[in-house]
mmCIF file as gemmi writes it, N, C-alpha and C atoms, coordinates in Angstrom:
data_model
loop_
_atom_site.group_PDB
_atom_site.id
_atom_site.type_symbol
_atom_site.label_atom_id
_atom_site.label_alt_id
_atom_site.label_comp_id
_atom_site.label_asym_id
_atom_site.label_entity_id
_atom_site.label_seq_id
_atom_site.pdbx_PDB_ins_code
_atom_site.Cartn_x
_atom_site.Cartn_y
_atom_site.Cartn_z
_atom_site.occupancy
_atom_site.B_iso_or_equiv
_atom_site.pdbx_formal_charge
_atom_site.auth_seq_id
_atom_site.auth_asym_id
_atom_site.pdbx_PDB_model_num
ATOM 1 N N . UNK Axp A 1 ? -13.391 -6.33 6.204 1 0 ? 1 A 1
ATOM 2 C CA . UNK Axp A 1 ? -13.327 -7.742 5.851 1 0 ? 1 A 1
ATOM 3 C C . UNK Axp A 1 ? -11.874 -8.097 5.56 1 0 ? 1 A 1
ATOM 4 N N . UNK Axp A 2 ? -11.385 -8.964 6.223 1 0 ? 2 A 1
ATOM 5 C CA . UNK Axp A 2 ? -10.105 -9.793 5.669 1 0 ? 2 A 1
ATOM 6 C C . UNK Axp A 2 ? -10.126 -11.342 5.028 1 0 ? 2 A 1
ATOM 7 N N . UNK Axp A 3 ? -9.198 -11.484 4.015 1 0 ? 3 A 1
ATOM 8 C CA . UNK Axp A 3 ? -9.564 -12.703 3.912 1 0 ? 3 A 1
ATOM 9 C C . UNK Axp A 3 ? -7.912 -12.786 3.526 1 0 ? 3 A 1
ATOM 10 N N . UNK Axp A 4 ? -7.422 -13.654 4.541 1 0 ? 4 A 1
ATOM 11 C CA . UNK Axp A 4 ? -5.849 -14.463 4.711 1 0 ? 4 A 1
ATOM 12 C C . UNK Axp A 4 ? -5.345 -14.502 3.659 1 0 ? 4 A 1
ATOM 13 N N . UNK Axp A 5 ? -6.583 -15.647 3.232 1 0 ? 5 A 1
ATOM 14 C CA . UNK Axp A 5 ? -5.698 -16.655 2.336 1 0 ? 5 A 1
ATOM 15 C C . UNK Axp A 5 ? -5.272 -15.908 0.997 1 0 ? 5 A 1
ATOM 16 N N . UNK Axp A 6 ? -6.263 -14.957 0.294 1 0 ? 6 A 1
ATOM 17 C CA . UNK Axp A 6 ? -6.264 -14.681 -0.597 1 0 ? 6 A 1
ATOM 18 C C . UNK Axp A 6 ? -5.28 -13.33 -0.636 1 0 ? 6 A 1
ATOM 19 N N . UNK Axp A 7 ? -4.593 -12.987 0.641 1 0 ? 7 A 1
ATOM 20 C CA . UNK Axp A 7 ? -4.123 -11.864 0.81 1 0 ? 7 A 1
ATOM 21 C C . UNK Axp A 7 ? -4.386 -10.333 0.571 1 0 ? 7 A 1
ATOM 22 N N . UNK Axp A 8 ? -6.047 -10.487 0.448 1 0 ? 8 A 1
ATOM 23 C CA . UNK Axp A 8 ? -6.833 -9.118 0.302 1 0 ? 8 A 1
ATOM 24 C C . UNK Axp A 8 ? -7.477 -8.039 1.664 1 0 ? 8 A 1
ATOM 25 N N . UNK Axp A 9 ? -8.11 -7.34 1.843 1 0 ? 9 A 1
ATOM 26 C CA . UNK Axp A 9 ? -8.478 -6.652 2.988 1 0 ? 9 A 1
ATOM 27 C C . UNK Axp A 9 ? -9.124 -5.254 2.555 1 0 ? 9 A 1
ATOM 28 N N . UNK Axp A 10 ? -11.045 -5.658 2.552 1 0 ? 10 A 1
ATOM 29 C CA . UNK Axp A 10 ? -11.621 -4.347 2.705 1 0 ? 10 A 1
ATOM 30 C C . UNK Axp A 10 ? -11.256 -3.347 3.711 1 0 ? 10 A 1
ATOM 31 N N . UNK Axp A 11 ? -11.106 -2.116 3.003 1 0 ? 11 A 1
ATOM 32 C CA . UNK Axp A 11 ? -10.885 -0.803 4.098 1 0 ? 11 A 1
ATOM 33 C C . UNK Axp A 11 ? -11.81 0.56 3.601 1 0 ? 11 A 1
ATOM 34 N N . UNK Axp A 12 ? -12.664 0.699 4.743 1 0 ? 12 A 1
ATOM 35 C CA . UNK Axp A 12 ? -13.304 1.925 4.34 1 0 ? 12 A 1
ATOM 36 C C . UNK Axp A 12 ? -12.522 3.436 5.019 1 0 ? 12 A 1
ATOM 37 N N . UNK Axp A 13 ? -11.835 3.77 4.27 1 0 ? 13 A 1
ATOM 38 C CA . UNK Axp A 13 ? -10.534 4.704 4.25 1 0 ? 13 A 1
ATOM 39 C C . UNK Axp A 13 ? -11.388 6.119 3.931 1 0 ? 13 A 1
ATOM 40 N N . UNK Axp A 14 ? -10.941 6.794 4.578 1 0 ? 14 A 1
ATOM 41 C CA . UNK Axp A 14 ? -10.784 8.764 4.45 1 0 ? 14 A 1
ATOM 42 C C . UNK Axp A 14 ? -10.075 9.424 2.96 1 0 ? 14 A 1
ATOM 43 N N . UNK Axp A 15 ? -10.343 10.222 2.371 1 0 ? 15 A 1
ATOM 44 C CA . UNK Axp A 15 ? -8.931 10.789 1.399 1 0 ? 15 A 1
ATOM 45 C C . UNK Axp A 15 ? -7.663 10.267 1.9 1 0 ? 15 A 1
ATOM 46 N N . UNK Axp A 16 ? -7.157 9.59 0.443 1 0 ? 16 A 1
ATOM 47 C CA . UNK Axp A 16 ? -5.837 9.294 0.336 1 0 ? 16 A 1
ATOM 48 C C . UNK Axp A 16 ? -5.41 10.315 -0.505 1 0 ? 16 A 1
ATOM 49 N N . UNK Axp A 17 ? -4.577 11.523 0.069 1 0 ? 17 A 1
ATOM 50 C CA . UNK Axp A 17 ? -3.853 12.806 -0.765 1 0 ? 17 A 1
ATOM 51 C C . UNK Axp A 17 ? -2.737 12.182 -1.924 1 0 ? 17 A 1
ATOM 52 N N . UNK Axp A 18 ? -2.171 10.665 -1.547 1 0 ? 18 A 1
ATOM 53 C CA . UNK Axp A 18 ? -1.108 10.798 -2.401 1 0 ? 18 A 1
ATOM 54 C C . UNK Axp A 18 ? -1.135 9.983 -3.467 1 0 ? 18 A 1
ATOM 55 N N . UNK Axp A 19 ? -1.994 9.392 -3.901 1 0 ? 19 A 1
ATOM 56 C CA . UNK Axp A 19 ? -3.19 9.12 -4.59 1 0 ? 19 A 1
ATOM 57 C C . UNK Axp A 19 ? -4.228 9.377 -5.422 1 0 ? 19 A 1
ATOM 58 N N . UNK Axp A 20 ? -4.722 10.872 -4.382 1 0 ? 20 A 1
ATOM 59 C CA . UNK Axp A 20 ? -5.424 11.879 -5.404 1 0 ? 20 A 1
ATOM 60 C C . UNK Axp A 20 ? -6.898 10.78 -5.113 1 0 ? 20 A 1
ATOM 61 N N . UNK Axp A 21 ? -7.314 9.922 -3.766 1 0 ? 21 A 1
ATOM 62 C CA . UNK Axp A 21 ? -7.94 9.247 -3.97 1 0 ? 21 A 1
ATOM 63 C C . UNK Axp A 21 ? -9.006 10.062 -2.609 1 0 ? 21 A 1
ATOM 64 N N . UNK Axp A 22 ? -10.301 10.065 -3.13 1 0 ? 22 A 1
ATOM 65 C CA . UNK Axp A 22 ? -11.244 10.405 -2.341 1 0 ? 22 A 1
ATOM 66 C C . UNK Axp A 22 ? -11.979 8.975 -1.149 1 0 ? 22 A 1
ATOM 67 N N . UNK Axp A 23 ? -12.396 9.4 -0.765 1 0 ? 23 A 1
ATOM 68 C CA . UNK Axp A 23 ? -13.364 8.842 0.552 1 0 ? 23 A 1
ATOM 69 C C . UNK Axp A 23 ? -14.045 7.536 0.206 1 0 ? 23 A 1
ATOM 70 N N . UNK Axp A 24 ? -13.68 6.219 0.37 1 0 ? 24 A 1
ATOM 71 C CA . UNK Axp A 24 ? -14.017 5.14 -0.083 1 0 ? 24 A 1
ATOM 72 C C . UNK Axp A 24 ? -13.953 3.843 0.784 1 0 ? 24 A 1
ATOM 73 N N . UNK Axp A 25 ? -15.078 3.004 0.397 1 0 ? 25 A 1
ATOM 74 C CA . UNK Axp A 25 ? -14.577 1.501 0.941 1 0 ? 25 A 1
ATOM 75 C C . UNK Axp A 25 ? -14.135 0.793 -0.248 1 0 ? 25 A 1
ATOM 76 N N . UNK Axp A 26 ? -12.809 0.156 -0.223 1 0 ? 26 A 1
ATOM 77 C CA . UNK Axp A 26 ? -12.848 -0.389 -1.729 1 0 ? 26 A 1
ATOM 78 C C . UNK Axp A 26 ? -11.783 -1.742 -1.428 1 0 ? 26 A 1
ATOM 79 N N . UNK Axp A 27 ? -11.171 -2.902 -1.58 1 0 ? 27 A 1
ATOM 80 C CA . UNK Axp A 27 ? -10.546 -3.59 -1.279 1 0 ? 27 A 1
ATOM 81 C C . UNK Axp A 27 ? -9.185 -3.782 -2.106 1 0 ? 27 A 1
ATOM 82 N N . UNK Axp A 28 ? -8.236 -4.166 -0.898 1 0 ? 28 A 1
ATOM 83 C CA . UNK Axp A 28 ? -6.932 -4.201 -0.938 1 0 ? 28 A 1
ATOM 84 C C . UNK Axp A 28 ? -5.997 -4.868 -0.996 1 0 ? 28 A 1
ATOM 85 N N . UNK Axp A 29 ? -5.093 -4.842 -1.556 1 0 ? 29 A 1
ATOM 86 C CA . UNK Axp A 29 ? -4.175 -6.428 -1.647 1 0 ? 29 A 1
ATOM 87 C C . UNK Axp A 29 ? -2.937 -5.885 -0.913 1 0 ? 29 A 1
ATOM 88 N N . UNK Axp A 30 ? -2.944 -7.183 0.238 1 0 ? 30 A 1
ATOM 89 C CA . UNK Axp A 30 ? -1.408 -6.907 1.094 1 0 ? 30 A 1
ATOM 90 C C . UNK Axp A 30 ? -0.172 -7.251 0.168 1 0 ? 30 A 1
ATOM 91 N N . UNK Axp A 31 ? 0.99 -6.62 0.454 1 0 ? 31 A 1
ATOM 92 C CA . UNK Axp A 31 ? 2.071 -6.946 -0.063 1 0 ? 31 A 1
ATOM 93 C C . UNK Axp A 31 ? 2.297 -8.119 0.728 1 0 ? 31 A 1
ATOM 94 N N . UNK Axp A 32 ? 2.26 -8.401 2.063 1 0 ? 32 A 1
ATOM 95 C CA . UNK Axp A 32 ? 2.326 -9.605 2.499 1 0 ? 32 A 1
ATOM 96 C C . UNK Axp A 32 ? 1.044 -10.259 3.499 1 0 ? 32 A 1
ATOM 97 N N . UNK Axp A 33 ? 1.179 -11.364 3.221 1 0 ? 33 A 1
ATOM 98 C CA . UNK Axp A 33 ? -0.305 -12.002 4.43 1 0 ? 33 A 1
ATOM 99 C C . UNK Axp A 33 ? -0.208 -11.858 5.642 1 0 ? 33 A 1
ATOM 100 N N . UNK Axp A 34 ? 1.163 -11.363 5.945 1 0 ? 34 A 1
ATOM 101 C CA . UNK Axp A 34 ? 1.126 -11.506 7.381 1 0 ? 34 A 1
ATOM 102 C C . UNK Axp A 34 ? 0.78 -10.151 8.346 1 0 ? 34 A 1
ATOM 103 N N . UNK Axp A 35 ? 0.916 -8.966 7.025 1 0 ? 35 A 1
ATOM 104 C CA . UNK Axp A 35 ? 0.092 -8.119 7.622 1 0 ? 35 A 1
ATOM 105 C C . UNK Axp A 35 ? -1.263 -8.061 8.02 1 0 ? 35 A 1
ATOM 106 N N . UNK Axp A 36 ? -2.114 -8.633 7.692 1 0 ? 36 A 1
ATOM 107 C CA . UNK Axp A 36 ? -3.478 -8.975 8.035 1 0 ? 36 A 1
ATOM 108 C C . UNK Axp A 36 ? -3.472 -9.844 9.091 1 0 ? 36 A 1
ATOM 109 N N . UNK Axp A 37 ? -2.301 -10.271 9.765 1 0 ? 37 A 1
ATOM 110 C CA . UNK Axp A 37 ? -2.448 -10.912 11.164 1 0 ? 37 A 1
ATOM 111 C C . UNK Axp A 37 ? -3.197 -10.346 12.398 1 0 ? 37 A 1
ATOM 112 N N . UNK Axp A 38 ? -2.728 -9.037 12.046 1 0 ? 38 A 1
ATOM 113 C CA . UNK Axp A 38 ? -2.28 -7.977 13.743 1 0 ? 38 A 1
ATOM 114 C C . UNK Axp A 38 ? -3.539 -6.977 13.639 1 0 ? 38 A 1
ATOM 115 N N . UNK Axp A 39 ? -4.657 -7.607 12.681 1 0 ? 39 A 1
ATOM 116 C CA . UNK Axp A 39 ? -5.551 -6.555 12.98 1 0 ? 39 A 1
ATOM 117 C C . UNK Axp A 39 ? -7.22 -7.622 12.71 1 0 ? 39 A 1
ATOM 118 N N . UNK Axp A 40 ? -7.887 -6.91 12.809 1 0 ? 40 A 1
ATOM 119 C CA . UNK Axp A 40 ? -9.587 -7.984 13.08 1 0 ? 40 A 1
ATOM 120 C C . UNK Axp A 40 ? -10.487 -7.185 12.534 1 0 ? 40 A 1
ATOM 121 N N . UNK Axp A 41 ? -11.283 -7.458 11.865 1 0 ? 41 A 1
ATOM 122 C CA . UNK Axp A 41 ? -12.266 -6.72 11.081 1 0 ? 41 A 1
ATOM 123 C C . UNK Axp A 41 ? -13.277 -5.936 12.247 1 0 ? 41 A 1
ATOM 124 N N . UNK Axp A 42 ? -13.701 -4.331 11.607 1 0 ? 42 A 1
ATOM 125 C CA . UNK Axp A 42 ? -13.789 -3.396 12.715 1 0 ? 42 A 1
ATOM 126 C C . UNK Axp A 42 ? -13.303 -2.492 13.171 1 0 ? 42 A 1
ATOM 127 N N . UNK Axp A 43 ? -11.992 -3.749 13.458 1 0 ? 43 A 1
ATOM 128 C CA . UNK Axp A 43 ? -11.138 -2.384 14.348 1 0 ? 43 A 1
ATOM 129 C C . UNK Axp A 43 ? -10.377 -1.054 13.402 1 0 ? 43 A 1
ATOM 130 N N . UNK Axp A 44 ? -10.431 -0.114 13.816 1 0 ? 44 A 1
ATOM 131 C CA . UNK Axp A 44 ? -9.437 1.251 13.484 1 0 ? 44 A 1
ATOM 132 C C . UNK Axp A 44 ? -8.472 0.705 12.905 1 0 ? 44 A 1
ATOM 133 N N . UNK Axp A 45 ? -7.874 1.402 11.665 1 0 ? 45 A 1
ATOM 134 C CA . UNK Axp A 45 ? -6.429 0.963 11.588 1 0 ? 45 A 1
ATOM 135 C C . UNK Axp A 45 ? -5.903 2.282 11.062 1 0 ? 45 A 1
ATOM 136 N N . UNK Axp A 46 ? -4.349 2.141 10.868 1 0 ? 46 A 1
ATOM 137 C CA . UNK Axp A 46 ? -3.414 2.608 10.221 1 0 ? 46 A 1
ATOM 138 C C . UNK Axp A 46 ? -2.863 2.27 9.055 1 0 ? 46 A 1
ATOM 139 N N . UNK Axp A 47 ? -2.8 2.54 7.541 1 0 ? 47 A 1
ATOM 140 C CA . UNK Axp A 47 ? -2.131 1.862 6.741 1 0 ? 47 A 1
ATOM 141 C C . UNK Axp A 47 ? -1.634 2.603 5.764 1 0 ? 47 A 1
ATOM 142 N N . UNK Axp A 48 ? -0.358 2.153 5.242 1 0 ? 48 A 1
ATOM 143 C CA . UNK Axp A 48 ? 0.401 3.063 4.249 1 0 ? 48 A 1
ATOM 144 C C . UNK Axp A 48 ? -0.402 1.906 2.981 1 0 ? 48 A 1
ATOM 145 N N . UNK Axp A 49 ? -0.381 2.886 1.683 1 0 ? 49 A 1
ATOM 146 C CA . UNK Axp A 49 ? -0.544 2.165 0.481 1 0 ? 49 A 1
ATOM 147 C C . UNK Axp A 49 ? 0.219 2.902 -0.475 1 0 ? 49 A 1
ATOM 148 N N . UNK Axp A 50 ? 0.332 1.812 -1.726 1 0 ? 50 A 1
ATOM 149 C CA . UNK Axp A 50 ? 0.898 2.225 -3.423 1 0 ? 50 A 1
ATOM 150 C C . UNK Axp A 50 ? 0.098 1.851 -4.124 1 0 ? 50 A 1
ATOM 151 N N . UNK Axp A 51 ? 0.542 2.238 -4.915 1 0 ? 51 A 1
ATOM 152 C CA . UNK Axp A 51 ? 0.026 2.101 -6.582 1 0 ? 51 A 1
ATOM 153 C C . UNK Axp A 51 ? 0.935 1.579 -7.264 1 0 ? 51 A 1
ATOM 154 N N . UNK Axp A 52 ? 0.917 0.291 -7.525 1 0 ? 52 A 1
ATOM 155 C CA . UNK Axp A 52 ? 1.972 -0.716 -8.507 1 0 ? 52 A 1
ATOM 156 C C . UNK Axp A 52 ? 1.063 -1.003 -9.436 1 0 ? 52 A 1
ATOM 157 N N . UNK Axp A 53 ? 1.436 -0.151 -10.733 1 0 ? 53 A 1
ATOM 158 C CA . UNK Axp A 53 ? 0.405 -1.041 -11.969 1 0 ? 53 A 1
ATOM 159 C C . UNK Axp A 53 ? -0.719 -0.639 -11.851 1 0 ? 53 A 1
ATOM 160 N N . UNK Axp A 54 ? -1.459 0.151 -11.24 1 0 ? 54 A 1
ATOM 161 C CA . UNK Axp A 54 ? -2.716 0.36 -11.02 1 0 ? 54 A 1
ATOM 162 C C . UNK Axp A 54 ? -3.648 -0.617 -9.732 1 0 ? 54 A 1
ATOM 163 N N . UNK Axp A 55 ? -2.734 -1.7 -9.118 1 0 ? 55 A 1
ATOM 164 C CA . UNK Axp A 55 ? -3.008 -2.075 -8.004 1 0 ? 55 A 1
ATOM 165 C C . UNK Axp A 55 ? -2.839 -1.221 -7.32 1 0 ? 55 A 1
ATOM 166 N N . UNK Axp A 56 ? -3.649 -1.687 -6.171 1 0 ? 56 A 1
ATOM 167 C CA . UNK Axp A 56 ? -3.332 -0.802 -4.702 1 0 ? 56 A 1
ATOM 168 C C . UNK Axp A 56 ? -2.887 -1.822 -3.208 1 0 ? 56 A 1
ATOM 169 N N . UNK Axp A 57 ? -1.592 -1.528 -3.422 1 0 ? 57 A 1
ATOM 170 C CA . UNK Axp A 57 ? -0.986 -2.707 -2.426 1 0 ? 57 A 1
ATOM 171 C C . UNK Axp A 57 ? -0.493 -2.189 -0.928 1 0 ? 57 A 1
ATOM 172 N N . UNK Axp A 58 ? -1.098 -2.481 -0.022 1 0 ? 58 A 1
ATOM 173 C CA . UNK Axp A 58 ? -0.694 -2.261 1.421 1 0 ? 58 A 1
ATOM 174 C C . UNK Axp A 58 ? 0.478 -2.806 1.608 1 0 ? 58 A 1
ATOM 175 N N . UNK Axp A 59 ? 1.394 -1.448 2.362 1 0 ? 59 A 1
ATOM 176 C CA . UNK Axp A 59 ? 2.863 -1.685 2.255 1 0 ? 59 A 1
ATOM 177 C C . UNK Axp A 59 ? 2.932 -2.112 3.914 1 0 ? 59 A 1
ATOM 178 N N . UNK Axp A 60 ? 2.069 -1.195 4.683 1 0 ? 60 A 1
ATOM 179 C CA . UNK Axp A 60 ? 2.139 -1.389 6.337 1 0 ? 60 A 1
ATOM 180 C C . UNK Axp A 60 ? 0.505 -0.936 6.73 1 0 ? 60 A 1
ATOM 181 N N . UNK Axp A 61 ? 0.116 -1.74 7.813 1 0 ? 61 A 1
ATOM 182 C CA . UNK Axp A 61 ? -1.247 -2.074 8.251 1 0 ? 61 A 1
ATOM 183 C C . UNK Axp A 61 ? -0.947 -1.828 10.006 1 0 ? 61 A 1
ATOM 184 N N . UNK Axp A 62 ? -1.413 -1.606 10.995 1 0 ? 62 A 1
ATOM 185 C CA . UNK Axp A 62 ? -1.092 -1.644 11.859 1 0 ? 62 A 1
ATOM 186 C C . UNK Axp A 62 ? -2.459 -0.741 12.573 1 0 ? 62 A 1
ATOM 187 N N . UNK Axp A 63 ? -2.911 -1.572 13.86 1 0 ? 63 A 1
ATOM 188 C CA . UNK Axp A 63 ? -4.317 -0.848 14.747 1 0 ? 63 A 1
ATOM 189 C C . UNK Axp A 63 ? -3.569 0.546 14.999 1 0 ? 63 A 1
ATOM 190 N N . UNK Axp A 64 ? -4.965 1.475 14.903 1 0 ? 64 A 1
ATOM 191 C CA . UNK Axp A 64 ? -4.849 2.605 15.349 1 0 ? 64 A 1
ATOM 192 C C . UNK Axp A 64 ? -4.497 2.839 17.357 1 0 ? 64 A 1
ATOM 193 N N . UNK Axp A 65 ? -4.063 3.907 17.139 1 0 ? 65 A 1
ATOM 194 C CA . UNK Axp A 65 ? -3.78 4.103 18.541 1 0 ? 65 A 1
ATOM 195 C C . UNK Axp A 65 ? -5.258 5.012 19.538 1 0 ? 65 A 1
């Protein structure tokens, strides 16, 4: 699920090792909206994340190959 406006984006993600985060769908806040351009709910992706504050903010998003 994406939603633009609000600059968020469900991802049901694999272990995140750097994180220490196990196997989850859980939702995400872009660092910017415009990463949620280049991808469509469904499709495969690629994405780096952080931990600011206990947020979890997508730094880069990009379809899988």
């Amino acid at each position: 699920k994406i939603d633009l406006e609000a600059g968020k984006v469900t991802i049901k993600h694999g272990e995140i090792k750097h994180l220490d985060m196990p196997s989850m769908t859980m939702v995400f806040i872009a660092k910017d909206k415009r990463l949620l351009t280049n991808i469509k709910p469904g499709e495969k992706i690629k994405f780096m994340v952080i931990n600011e504050g206990g947020k979890m903010i997508v730094t880069d998003i990009q379809p899988a190959q």
